[in-house]
FIPA-514048 format. One line per 3 residues: number of its first residue (from 1); their letters; for each residue y, x, z of N, C-alpha, C. Coordinates in steps of 0.1 Angstrom, whole numbers, plus 5000, padded with zeros to 4 digits. Example, Ala and Ser with C-alpha at 12.3 -4.5 7.8 and 13.67 -1.06 7.14 Angstrom:
1	as	4943,5132,5078,4955,5123,5078,4967,5132,5078 | 4978,5128,5071,4989,5137,5071,5000,5129,5079
***
This chain:
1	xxx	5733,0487,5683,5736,0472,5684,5732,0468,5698 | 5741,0455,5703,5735,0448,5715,5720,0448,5717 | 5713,0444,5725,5699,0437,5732,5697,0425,5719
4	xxx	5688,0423,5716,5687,0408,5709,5675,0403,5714 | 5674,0390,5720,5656,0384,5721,5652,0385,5708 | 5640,0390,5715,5628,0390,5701,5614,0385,5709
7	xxx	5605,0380,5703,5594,0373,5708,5584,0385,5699 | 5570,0391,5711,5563,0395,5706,5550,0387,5704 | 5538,0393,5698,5527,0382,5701,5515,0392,5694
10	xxx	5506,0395,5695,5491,0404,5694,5488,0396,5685 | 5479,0402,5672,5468,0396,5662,5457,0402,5673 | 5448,0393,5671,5439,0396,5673,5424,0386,5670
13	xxx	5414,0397,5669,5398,0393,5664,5390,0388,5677 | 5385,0372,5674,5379,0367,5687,5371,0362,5673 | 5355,0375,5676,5344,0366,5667,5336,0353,5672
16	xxx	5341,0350,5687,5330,0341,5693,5338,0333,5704 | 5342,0321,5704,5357,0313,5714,5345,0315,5726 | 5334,0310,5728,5326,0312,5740,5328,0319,5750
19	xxx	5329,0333,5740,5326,0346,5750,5341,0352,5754 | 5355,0346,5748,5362,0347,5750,5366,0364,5752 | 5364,0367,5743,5361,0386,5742,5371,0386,5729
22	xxx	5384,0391,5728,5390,0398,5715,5394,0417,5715 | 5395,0415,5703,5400,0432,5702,5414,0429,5698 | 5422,0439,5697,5437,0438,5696,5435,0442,5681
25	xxx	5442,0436,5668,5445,0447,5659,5455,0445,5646 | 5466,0441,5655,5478,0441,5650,5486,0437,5660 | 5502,0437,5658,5511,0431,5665,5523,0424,5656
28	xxx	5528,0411,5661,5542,0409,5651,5552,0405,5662 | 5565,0411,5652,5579,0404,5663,5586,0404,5659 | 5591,0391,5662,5602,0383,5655,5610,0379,5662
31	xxx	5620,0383,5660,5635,0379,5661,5644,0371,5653 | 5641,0363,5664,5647,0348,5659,5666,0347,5650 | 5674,0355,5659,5686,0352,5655,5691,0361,5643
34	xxx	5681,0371,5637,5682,0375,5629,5676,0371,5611 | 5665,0361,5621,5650,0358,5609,5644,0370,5606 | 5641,0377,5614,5638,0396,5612,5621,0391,5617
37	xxx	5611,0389,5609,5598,0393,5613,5589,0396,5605 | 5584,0408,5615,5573,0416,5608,5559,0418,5618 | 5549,0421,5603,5535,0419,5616,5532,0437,5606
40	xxx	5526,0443,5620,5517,0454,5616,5501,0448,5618 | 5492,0455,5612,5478,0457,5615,5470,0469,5614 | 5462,0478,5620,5453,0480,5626,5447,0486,5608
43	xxx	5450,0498,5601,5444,0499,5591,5428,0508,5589 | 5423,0508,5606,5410,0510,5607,5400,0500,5615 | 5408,0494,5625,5400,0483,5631,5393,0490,5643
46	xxx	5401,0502,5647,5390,0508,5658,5389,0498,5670 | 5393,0494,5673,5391,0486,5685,5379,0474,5679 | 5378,0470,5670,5366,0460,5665,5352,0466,5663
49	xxx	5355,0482,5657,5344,0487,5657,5338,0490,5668 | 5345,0495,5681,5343,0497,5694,5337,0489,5703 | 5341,0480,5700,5341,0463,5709,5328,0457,5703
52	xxx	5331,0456,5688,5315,0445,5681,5306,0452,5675 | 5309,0463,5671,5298,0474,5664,5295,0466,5649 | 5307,0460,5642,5303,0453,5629,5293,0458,5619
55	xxx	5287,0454,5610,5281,0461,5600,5292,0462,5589 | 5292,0469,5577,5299,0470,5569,5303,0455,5562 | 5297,0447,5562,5297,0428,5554,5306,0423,5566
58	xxx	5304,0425,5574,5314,0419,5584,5323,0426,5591 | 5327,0437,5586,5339,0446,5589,5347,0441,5576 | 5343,0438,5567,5344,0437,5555,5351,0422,5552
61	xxx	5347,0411,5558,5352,0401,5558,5364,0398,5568 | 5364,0411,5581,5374,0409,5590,5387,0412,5581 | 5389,0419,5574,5394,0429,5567,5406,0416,5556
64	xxx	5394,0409,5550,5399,0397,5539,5408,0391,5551 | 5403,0389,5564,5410,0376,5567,5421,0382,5574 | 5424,0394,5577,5431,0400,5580,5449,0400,5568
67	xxx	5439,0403,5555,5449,0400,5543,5454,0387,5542 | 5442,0378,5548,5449,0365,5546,5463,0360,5555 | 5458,0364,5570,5471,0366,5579,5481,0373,5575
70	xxx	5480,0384,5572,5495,0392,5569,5504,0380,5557 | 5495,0379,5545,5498,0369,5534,5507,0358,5538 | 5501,0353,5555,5508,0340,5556,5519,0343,5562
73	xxx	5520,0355,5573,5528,0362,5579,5547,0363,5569 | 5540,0364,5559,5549,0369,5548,5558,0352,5547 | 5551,0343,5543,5555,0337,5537,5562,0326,5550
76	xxx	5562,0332,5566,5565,0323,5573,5580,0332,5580 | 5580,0343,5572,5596,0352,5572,5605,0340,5568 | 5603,0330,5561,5609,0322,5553,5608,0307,5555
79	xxx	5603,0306,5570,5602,0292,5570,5610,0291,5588 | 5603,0304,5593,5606,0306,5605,5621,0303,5609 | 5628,0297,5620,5646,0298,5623,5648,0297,5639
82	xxx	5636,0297,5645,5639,0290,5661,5624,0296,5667 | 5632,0302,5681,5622,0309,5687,5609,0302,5690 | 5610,0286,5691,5598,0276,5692,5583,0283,5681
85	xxx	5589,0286,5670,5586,0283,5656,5572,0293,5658 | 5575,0305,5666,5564,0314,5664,5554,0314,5675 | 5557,0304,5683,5549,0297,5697,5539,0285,5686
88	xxx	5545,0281,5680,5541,0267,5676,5528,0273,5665 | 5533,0279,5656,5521,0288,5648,5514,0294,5653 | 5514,0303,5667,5505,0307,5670,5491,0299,5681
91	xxx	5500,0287,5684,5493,0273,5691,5478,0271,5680 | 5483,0269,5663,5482,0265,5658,5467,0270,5654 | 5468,0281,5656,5455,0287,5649,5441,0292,5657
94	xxx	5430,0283,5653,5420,0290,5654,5411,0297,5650 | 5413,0304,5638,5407,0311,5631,5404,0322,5638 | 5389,0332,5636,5386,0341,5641,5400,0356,5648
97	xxx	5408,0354,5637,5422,0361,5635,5429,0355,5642 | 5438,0356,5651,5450,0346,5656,5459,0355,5667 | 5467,0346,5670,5480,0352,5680,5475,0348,5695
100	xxx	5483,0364,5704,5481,0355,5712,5496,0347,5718 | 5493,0339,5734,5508,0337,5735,5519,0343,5731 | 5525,0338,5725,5542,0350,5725,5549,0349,5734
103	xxx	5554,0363,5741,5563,0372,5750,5575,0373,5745 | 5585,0373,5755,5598,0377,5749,5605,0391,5758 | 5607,0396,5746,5611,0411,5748,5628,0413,5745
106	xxx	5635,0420,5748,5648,0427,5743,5650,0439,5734 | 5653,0437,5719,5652,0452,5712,5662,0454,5707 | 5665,0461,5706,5678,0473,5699,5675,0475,5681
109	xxx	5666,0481,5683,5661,0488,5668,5646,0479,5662 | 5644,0470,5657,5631,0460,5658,5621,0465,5647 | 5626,0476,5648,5615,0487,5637,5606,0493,5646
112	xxx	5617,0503,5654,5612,0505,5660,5605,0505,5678 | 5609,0493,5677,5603,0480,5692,5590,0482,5682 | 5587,0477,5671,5578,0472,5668,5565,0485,5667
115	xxx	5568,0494,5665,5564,0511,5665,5559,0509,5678 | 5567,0506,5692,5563,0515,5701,5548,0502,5704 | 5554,0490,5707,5548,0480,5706,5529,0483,5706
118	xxx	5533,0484,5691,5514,0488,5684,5513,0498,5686 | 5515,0509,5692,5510,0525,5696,5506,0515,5711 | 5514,0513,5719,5510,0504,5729,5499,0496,5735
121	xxx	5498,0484,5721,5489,0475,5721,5476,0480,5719 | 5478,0491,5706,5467,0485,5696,5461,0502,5696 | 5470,0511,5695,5465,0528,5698,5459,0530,5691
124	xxx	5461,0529,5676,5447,0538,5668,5458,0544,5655 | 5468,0547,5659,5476,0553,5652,5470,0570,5649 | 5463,0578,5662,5453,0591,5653,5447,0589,5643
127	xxx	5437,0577,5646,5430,0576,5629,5432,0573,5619 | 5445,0567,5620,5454,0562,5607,5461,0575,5602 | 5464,0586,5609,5472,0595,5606,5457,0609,5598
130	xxx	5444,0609,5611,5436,0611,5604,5431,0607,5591 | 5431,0599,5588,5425,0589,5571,5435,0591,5565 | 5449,0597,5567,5459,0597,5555,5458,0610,5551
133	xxx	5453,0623,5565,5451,0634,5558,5437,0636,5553 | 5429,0624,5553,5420,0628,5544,5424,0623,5524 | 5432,0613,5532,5434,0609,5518,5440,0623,5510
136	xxx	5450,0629,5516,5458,0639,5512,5451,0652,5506 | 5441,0651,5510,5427,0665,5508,5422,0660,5495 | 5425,0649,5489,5415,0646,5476,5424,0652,5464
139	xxx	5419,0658,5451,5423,0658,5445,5433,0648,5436 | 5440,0648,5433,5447,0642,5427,5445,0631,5413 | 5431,0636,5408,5428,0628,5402,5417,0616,5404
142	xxx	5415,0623,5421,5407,0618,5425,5408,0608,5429 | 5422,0608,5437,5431,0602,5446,5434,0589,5439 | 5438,0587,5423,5442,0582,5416,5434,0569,5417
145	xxx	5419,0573,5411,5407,0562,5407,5402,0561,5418 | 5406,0563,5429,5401,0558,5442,5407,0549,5448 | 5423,0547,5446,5429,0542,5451,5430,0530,5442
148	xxx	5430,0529,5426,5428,0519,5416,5415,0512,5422 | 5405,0517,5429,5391,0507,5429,5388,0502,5442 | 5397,0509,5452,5400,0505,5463,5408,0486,5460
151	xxx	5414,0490,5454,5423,0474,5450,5415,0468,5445 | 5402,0473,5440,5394,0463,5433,5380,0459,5441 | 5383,0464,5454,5375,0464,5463,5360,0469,5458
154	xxx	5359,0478,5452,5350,0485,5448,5347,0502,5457 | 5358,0503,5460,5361,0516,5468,5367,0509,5483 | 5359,0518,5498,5359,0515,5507,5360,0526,5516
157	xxx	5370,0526,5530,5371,0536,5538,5366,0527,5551 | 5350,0536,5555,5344,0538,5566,5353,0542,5576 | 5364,0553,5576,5365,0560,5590,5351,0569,5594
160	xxx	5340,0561,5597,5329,0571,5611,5320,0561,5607 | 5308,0564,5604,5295,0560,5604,5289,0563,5615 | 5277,0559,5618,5271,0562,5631,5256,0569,5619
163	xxx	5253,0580,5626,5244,0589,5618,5229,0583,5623 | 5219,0582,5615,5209,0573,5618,5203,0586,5625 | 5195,0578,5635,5182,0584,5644,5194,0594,5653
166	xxx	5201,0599,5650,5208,0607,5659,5219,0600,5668 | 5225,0588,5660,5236,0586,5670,5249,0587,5673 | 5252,0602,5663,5260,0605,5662,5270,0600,5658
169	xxx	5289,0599,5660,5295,0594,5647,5298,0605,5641 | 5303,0604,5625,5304,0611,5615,5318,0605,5603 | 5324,0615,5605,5335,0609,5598,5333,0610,5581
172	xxx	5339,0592,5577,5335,0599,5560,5345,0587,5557 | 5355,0594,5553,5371,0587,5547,5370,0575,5538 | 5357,0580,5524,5358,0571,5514,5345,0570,5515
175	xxx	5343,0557,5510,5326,0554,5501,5331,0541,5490 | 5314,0546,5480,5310,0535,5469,5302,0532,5467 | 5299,0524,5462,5283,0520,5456,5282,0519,5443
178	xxx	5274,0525,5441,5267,0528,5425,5250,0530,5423 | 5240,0520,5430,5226,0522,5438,5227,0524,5456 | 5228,0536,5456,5230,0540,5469,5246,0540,5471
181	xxx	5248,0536,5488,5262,0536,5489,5265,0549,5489 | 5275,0556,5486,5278,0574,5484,5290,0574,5495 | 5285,0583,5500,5301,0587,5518,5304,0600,5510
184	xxx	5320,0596,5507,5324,0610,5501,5333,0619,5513 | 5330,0630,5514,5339,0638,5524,5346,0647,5519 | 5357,0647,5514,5366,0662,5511,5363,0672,5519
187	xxx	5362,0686,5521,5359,0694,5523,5368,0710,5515 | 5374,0713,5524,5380,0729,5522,5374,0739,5520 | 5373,0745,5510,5360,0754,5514,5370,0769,5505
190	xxx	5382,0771,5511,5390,0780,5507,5380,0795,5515 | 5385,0807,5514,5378,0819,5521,5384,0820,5539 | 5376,0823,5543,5377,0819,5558,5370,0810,5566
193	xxx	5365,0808,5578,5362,0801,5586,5346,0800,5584 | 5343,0792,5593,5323,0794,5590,5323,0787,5588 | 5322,0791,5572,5318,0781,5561,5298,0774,5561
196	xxx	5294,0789,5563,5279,0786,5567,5277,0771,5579 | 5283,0777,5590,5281,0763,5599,5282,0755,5597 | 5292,0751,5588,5296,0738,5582,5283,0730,5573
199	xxx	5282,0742,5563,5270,0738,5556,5259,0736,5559 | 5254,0738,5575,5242,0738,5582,5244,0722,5583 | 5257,0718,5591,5260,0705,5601,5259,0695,5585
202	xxx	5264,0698,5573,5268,0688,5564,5251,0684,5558 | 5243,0701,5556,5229,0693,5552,5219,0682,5561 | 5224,0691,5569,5218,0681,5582,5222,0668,5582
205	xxx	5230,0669,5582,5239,0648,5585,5233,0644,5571 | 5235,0649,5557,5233,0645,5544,5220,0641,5545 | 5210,0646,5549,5193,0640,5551,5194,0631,5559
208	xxx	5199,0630,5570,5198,0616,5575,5203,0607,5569 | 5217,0607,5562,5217,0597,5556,5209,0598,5547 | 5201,0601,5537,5199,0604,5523,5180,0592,5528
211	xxx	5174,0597,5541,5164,0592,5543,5163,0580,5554 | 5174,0576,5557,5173,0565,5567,5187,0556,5563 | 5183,0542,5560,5195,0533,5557,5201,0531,5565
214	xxx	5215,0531,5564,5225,0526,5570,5232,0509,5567 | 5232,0512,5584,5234,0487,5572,5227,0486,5565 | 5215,0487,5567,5201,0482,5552,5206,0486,5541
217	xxx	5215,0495,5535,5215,0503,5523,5211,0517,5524 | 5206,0523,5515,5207,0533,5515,5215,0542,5512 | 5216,0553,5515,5229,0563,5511,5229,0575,5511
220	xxx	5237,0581,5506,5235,0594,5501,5252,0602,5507 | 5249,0616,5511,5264,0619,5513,5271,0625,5500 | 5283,0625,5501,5291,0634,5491,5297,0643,5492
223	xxx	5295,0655,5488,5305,0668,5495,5311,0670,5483 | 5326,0670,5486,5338,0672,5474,5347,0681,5482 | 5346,0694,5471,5354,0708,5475,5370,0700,5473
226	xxx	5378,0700,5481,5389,0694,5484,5404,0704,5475 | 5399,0716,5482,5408,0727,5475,5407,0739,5467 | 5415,0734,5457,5422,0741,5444,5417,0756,5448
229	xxx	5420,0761,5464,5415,0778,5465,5404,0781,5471 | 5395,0767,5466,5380,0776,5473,5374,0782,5465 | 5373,0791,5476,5360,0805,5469,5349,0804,5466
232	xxx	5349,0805,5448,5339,0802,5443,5322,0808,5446 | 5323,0816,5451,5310,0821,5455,5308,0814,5466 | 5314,0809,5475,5312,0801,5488,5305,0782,5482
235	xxx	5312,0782,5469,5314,0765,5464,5295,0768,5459 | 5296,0776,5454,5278,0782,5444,5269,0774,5460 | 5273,0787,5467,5264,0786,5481,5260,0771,5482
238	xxx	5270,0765,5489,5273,0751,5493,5263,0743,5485 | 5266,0746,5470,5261,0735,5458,5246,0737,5461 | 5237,0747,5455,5224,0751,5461,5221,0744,5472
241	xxx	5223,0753,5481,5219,0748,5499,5225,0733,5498 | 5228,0723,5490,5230,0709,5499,5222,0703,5496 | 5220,0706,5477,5207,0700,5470,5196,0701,5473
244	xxx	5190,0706,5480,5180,0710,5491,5177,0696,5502 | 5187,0693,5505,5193,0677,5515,5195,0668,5512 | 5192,0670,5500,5199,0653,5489,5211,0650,5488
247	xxx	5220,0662,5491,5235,0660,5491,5242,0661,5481 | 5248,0652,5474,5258,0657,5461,5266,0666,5463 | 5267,0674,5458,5279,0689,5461,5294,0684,5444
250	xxx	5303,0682,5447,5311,0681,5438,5319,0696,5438 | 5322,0705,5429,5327,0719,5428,5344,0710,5427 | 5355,0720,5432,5367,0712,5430,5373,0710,5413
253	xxx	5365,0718,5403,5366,0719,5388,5363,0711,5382 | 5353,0703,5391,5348,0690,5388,5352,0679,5389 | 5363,0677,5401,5365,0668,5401,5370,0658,5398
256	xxx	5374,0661,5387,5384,0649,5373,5368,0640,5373 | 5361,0649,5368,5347,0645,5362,5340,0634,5368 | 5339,0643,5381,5339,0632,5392,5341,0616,5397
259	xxx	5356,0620,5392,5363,0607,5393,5362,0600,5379 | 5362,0604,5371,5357,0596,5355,5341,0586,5363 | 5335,0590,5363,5320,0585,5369,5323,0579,5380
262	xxx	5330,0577,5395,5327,0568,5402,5342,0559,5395 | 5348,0560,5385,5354,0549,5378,5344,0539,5368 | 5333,0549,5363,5325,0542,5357,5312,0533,5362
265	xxx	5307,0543,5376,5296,0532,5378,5297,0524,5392 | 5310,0528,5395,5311,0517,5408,5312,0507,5410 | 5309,0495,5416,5309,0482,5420,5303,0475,5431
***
């Protein structure tokens, strides 16, 4: 198809008008002569974590108001008709969340304008693709009641913790809270690869968290054998040697069981 104007415009998080400091973490564009508009966002917030170093309560609230934008986003597909319209709304807002000026661009395909756009702006499309293969590593029934309590906001994906006293970040896809908040990591533990190293690096990270809170909770790691072909004398090893660290070791046999229990005592 021809060129069509389309107006673009950045979401973005400004926790403080003073300091006049935002992170990017979304983009929308809309094209007027079609009423074609859509907003992406940002389903890790790396640039917020980067930029503000949130705690979990207020990563957590960016996240709601984030839902609330998209929500209204939706409902202004339907009110919007004139290139003014998406200037005027984004005048409009000063909520922590907001637009910036809108740009006018020429697109062909406003799928994928909008694709290159937020790889562009916003760049955290690796860790989005990372966190879907973590999602992909869970069992299946795991996957299930994780994703049911996630909607219930009971179930939460960190991305990377920062490991106490060390510093380090540490990737941990899902967490809950049930006492202590629990970082659950899927883990492979098929035959092959050094499995031992891993289990050196995982007790290790698991004591720090296990003895130093994070965001004034405390917390505990979770190791969940991810795949159907790990080798069971490897899974024994693991189980032993983590309990040692205060690590939960979930066997992959387990993990219906698993998921029965953080269906039951999470909140």
């Amino acid at each position: 198809m021809p060129p069509t104007r389309a107006l673009y415009s950045v979401v973005q998080y400004v926790p403080d008008d003073s300091r006049a400091e935002a992170a990017n973490v979304g983009v929308v564009l809309y094209v007027p002569s079609r009423r074609w508009l859509e907003v992406r966002v940002s389903p890790s917030l790396e640039r917020v974590r980067q930029f503000f170093h949130p705690g979990r309560q207020e990563l957590r609230r960016i996240e709601l108001a984030l839902e609330a934008f998209k929500h209204r986003m939706e409902i202004a597909r339907g009110e919007f008709s004139e290139e003014s319209d998406l200037t005027q709304f984004a005048s409009a807002r000063a909520d922590a969340v907001r637009l910036s000026v809108p740009r006018l661009v020429m697109v062909e395909e406003p799928p994928s304008e909008l694709d290159a756009l937020y790889t562009e702006l916003v760049g955290d499309r690796e860790r989005a693709l990372a966190a879907a293969m973590h999602a992909q590593m869970l069992p299946p029934r795991v996957a299930e009641v994780f994703g049911r309590l996630e909607a219930q906001r009971k179930v939460w994906r960190p991305g990377k913790i920062t490991l106490p006293t060390v510093g380090r970040p540490f990737d941990v896809p899902i967490a809950f809270q049930n006492g202590r908040v629990n970082y659950v990591r899927p883990e492979s533990l098929a035959a092959g690869g050094k499995l031992d190293d891993r289990m050196a690096r995982l007790g290790f990270n698991g004591q720090l968290i296990y003895r130093h809170p994070i965001d004034d909770k405390q917390g505990q790691l979770v190791v969940l054998s991810a795949d159907p072909d790990a080798d069971p004398a490897a899974e024994q090893r693991f189980g032993q040697a983590l309990a040692e660290f205060s690590v939960k070791f979930v066997p992959n046999a387990q993990a219906d069981a698993f998921a029965e229990e953080v269906e039951r005592t999470a909140h």
